[in-house]
C-alpha positions as MATLAB code, in Angstrom:
seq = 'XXXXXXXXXXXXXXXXXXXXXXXXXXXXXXXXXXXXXXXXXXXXXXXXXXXXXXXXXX';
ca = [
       0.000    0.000    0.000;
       2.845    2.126    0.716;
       4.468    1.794   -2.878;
       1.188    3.310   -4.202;
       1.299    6.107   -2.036;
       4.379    6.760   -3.287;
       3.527    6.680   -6.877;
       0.903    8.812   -6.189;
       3.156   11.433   -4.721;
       5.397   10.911   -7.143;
       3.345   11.568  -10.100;
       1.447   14.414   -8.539;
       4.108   16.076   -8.034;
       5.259   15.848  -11.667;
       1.739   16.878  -12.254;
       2.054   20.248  -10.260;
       5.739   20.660  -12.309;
       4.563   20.480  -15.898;
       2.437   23.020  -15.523;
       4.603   25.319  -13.157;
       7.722   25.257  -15.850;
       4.992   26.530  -18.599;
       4.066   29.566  -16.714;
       7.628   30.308  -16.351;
       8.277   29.575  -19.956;
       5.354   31.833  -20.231;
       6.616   34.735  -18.502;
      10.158   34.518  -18.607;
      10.887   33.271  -21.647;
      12.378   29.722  -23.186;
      16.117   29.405  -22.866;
      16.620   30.089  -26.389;
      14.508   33.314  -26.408;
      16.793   34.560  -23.258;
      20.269   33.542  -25.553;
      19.060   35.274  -28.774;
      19.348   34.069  -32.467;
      22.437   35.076  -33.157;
      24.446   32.717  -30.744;
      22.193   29.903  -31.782;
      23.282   30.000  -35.225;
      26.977   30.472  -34.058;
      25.991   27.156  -31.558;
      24.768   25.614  -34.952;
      27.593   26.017  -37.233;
      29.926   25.069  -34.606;
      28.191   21.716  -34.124;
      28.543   21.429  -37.970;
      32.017   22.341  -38.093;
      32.486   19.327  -35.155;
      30.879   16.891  -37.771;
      33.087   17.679  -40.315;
      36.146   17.399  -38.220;
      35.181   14.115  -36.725;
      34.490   12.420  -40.393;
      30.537   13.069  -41.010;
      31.324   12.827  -44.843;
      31.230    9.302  -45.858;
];
């Protein structure tokens, strides 16, 4: 009986989160709004570069 007491903590707590991390997404912002564009296509082409590099090309 315990276990199940557990699992239902466990998932109601996960159940309070989702929606908790939406409102800040909501007001805040998503991490990728707060960087800006411009380092996420730097992040990009740098992961692209790394492929390159490592032998991507077949």
């Amino acid at each position: 009986m315990t276990d199940v007491l557990i699992l239902a903590v466990v998932l109601a707590f996960f159940g309070l989160c989702v929606p908790y991390v939406a409102l800040c997404d909501r007001i805040v912002g998503t991490a990728s709004d707060l960087r800006g564009k411009d380092e996420d296509e730097a992040e990009a082409a740098s992961g692209r570069k790394r492929e390159a590099r490592s032998g991507g090309e077949a």
